[in-house]
N, C-alpha and C positions, 0 to 999 in steps of 0.2 A: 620468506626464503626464496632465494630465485634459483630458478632449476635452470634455466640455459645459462652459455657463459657471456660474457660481454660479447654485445651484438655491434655490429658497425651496419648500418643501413645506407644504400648508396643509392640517389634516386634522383634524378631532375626533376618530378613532379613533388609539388607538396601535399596536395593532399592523398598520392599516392602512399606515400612515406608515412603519411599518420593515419591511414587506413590499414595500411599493415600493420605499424605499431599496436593497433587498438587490435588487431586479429592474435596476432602476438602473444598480446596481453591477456586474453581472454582463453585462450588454449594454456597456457603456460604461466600465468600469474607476472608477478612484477619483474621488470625488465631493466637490465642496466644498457641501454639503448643509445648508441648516438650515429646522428644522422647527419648526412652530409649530400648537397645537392647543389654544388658548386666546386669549381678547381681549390682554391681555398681550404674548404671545408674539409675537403677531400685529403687534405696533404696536412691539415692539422692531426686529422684522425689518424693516417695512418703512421704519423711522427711521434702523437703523444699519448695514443691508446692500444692498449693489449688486449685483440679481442679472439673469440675463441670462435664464430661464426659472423660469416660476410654475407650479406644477402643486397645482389648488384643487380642494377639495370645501367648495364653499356651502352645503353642506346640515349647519351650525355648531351650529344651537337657540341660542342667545344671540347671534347674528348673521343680519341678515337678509340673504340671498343677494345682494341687489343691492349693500349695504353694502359687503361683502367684494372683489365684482368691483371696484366703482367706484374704493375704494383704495388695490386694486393696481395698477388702469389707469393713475390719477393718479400713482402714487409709482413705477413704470418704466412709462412709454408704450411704449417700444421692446423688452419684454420681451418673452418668447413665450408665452404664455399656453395652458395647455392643461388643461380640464375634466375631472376624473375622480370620478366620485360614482354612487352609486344613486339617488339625485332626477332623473329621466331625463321628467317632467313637462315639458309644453308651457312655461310660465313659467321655469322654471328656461333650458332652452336658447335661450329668447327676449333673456331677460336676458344670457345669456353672451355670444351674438350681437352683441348692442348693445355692447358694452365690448370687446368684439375678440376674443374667444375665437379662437384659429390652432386648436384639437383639442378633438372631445369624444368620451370611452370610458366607457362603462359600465363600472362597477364588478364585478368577477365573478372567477371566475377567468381565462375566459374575458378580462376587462379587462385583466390583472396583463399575461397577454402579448402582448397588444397597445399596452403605453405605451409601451413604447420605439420601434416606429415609429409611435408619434403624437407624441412628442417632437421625432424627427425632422422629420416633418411639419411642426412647429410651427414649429421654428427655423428651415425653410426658409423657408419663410410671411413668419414676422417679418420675417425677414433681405430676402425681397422688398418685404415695405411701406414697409421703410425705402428703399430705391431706389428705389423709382416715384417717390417726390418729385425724387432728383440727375435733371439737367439728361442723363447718359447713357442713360436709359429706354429712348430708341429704338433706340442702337446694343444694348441686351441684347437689346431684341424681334430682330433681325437676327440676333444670336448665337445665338436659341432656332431659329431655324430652318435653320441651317448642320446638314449633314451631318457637319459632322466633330466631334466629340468636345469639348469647351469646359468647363474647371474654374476655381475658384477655389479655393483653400485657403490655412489658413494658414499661418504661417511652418516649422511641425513639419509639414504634410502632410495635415492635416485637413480636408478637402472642406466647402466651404461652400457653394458655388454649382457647379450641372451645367447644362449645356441637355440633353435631352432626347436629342437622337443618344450621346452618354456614357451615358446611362442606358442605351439601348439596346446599344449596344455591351458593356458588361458583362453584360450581362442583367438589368438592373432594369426593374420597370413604370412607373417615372418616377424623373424627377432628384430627389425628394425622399429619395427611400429610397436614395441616396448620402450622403444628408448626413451629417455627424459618426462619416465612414470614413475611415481612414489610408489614404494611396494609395498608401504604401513596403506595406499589408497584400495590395493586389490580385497584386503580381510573384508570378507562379507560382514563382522560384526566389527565395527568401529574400534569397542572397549577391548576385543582381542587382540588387534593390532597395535594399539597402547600399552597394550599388555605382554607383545610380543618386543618391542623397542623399550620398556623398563627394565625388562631383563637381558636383552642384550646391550644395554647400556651401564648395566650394573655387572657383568659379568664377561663380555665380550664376544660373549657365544651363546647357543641359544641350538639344542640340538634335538633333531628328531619330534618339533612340535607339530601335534596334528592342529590343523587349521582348516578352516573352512575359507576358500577365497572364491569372489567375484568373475565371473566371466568378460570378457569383454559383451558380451550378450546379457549381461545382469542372471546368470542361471548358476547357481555355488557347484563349486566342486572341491572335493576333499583332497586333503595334501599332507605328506607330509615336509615339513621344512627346518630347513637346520640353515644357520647364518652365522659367523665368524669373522672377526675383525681383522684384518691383516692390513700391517705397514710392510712400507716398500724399505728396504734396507736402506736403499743410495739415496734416496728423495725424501724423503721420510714420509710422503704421501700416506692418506691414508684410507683403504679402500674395504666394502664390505664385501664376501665373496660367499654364495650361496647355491644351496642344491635344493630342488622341488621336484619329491615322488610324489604322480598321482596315486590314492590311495580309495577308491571310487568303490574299486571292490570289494577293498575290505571293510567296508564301511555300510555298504551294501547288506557284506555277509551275516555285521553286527545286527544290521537290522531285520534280517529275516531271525536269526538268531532271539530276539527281544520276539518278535513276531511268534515264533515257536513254540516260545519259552511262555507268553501269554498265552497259548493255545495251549499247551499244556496244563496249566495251572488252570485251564477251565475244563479243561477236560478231568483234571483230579476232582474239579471241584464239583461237576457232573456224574462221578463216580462216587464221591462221600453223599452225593445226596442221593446215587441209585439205592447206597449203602443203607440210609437213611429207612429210604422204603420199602426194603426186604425186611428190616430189623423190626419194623412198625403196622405197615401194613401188610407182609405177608407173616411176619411169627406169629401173628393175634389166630388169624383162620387156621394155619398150619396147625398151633397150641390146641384148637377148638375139636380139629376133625381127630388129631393125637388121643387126646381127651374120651374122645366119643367111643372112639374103636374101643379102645381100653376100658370103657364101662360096659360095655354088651356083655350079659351074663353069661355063667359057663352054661348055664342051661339052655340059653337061648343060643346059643354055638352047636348045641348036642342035638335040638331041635332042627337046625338047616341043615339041610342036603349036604351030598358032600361036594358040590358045585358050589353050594352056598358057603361053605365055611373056604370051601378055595378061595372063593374071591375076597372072603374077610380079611383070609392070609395076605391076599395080594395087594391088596387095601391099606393094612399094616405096612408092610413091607416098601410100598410105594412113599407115604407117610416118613418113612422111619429115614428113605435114601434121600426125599425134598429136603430133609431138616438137615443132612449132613450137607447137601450141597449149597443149601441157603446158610450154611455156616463156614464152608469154606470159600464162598463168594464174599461173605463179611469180611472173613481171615483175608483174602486175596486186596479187596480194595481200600482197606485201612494198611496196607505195608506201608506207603510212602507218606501215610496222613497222620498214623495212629504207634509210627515205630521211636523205638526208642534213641536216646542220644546217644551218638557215637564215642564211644572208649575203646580202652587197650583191651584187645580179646585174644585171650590164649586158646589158641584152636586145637590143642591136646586136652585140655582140661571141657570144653564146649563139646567133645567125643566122648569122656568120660561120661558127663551129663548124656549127653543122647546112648551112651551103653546102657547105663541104670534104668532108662524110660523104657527101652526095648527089650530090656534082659529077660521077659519070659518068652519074647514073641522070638527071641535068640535061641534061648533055651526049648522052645516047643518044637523049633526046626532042624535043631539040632546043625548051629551056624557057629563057621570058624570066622572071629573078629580080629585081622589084626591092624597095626596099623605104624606106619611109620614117625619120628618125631616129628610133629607139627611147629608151623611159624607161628609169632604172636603178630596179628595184623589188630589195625585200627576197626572197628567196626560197631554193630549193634547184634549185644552177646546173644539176645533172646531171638532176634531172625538168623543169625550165622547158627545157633543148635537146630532153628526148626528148619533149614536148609538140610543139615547135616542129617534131621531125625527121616526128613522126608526122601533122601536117597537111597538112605540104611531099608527103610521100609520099604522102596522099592525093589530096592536089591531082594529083601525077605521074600515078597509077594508076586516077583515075576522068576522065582527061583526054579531050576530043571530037576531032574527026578534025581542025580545027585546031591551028597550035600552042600549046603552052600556055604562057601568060600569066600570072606568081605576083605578088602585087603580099602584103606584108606592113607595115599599118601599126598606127597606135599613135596614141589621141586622148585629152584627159584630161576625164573626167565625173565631176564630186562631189570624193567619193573615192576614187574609181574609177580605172584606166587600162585603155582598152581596147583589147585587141590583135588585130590584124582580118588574116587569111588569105583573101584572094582571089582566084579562078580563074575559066575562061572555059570550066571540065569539064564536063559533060553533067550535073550539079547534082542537085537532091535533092528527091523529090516532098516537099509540103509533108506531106502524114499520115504519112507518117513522119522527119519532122525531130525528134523527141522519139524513137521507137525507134533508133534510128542510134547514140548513144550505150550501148545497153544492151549486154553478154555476150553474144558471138559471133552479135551483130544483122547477116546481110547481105543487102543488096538487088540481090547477083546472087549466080550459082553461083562456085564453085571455078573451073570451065574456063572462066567469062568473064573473071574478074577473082581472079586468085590474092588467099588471105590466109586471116588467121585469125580476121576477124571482130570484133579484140578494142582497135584503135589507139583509137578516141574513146573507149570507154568507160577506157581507159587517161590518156588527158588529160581527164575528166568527172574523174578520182577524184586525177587531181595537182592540179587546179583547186580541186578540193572543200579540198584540204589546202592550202593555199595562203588559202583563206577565201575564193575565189572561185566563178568559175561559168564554164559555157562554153554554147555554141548554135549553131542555126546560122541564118544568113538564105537562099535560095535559090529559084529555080522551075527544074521539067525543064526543057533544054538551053539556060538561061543562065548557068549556072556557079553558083556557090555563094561565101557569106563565112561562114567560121568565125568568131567573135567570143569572146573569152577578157579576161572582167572581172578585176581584180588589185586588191588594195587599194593603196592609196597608201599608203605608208611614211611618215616622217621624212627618209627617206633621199633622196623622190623630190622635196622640194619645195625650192623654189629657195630658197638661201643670199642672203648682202645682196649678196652680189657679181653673182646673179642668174643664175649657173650653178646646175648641180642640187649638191645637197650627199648 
């Protein structure tokens, strides 16, 4: 496949002319080249070939420099013209100037390696002189200054036209030094770029494909890319036209994201095995010293002091609150290991259940339960009741010298539903509305208010798994509203019949 157009080479010297040829060749691949280094030669080519880049040394001796520019200008006007010679004299680049020279390089060694991005250059050049005449000029001025990435190539993939953010984003110093590059060559992975050209050759378009491409520095950068075949109405030419978002960041994000997401899952997995060893190695001794207290005879109680039988009590008692809290630490770090598969939960009937389990600790308090109709969300029935059991219970246990008042409703925000626990309990200083959820957070002692410290942060972490959230609203001694965000399901939104489905 040849990426430049028919080349016309014009050169007195011969082995000048097949030294280029071969540099040519080797930037660019196979060359439909013809050369000319003679008057002859010269007016063959330009009589019987159509070529698309002119690459001239004026400095002929039996042609005078102006000569030569002037009818190549005339014989392709739209070709790319680029100077390569040692006549590097004032007049000579005056003259090239006039007649449209797009590149001029000195000749040298130094020259050899620098034609081909002057070539480059050139054909970009041309390729915009010819558009500044179409009638579109100003939507490309617009396009050069877009952020995002803007190609033209043609129908094989060969870059004709960049804006500038493209340049950048590959790492070039301008759109020209893109030009006359395969774009299936930037895909850092070979088989994705083959994979990107089979489907836009079977479809015509190819949108939104994230891609990993090649720096001019060999360092990937992530992309996204979308490509689209379009012919030209009048011409029937037919050209590829593409857009390239850098997408660096987001790609970034996924991976701190995966990064996380593995630190989590060791962290669970850190936790099932703390779980492990509370359950194993501390119930064995806990069972042991439980045990012990519990066999010391009444006599031998009636014989210690009453200092001594205090401390038995305290002994006891000590005993009796490890085993609740090495139980609620079990309860707490199996929620997201050890819970159950998510179904349709009717959260009117999951209240019903938590009334029945609490109905004498209601009844002992002499507690008014109401509660408005509940959503059915998606969830796991057995943590959404012990959620529910554990705020009802706090409402009972942090209750004021009136009686208490539960009010449980349910309002729908977004996508959101949100489920509200209300009480008229001696409530919750605002500076610690945020510690209240945390690992054995309490805002009194043991002998004021039994417990283990550990119910909200227990409904904080079914909430969490749930893909929710919970809080609280409150000031001291006007009660407190627990609020618990749920997502909205499929399940919770009304059917045509206008019941919930």
């Amino acid at each position: 496949m040849k990426v430049l157009p028919p080349v016309l080479l014009v050169d007195g010297h011969t082995d000048d002319r097949r030294l280029a040829g071969i540099v040519l060749e080797h930037e660019f691949g196979e060359l439909d080249l013809s050369e000319a280094g003679d008057a002859a030669a010269i007016a063959a080519a330009l009589t019987q070939k159509k070529f698309g880049l002119a690459i001239i040394d004026p400095d002929l001796g039996f042609m005078a420099a102006a000569d030569i520019l002037r009818m190549v200008a005339e014989a392709r006007p739209e070709a790319a013209l680029v100077i390569f010679t040692h006549a590097v004299e004032e007049p000579v680049v005056a003259e090239a100037l006039r007649h449209g020279a797009d590149g001029f390089v000195a000749k040298g060694s130094g020259g050899f390696l620098r034609l081909p991005a002057a070539v480059r250059a050139a054909l970009f050049r041309a390729r915009r002189r010819r558009l500044d005449a179409v009638r579109d000029a100003p939507y490309r001025r617009l396009v050069e200054g877009l952020p995002v990435g803007v190609f033209i190539a043609t129908v094989d993939g060969e870059i004709l036209e960049a804006n500038p953010a493209l340049a950048a984003i590959l790492g070039f110093g301008s759109a020209e030094e893109l030009t006359r590059r395969q774009l299936a060559g930037f895909f850092a992975d070979r088989r994705e770029g083959e994979a990107w050209r089979f489907r836009l050759d079977a479809a015509s378009a190819v949108g939104n494909l994230e891609a990993a491409l090649r720096r001019r520095d060999g360092g990937p950068i992530w992309v996204r890319l979308s490509t689209w075949v379009v012919e030209d109405a009048a011409s029937g030419v037919v050209h590829l036209h593409g857009t390239v978002e850098e997408t660096a960041t987001y790609h970034e994000a996924q991976e701190e994201l995966v990064r996380r997401s593995a630190a989590l899952a060791r962290s669970n997995a850190d936790l099932e095995q703390f779980a492990y060893v509370i359950s194993h190695d501390l119930q064995q001794p806990l069972g042991v010293i439980s045990r012990a207290l519990d066999l010391v005879p009444d006599a031998d109680r009636t014989a210690l002091s009453g200092e001594g039988r205090e401390c038995l009590e305290h002994a006891r008692r000590g005993a009796d609150t490890l085993q609740r809290m090495v139980d609620a630490v079990l309860g707490y770090s199996r929620i997201d290991t050890r819970g159950g598969r998510f179904g349709v939960v009717d959260c009117g009937r999951a209240l019903e259940n938590v009334r029945a389990m609490l109905a004498d600790d209601l009844d002992a308090a002499g507690a008014e339960l109401a509660a408005d109709p509940l959503p059915t969300v998606e969830g796991d029935e057995a943590q959404l009741e012990q959620l529910l059991h554990n705020l009802l219970s706090n409402s009972l246990k942090f209750r004021a010298a009136a009686k208490p008042r539960i009010h449980v409703g349910a309002e729908q925000s977004g996508e959101e539903w949100i489920l509200s626990v209300t009480d008229n309990g001696i409530g919750v200083p605002p500076e610690a509305a945020e510690r209240i959820f945390g690992m054995f957070q309490r805002l009194h002692t043991e002998a004021e208010i039994p417990g283990t410290g550990i119910g909200l942060a227990i409904c904080r972490r079914i909430a969490a798994r749930h893909g929710g959230r919970i809080w609280v609203e409150s000031r001291p001694g006007e009660g407190a509203t627990f609020k618990v965000a749920l997502p909205r399901r499929q399940v919770d939104r009304p059917d045509e019949s206008g019941g919930e489905g």
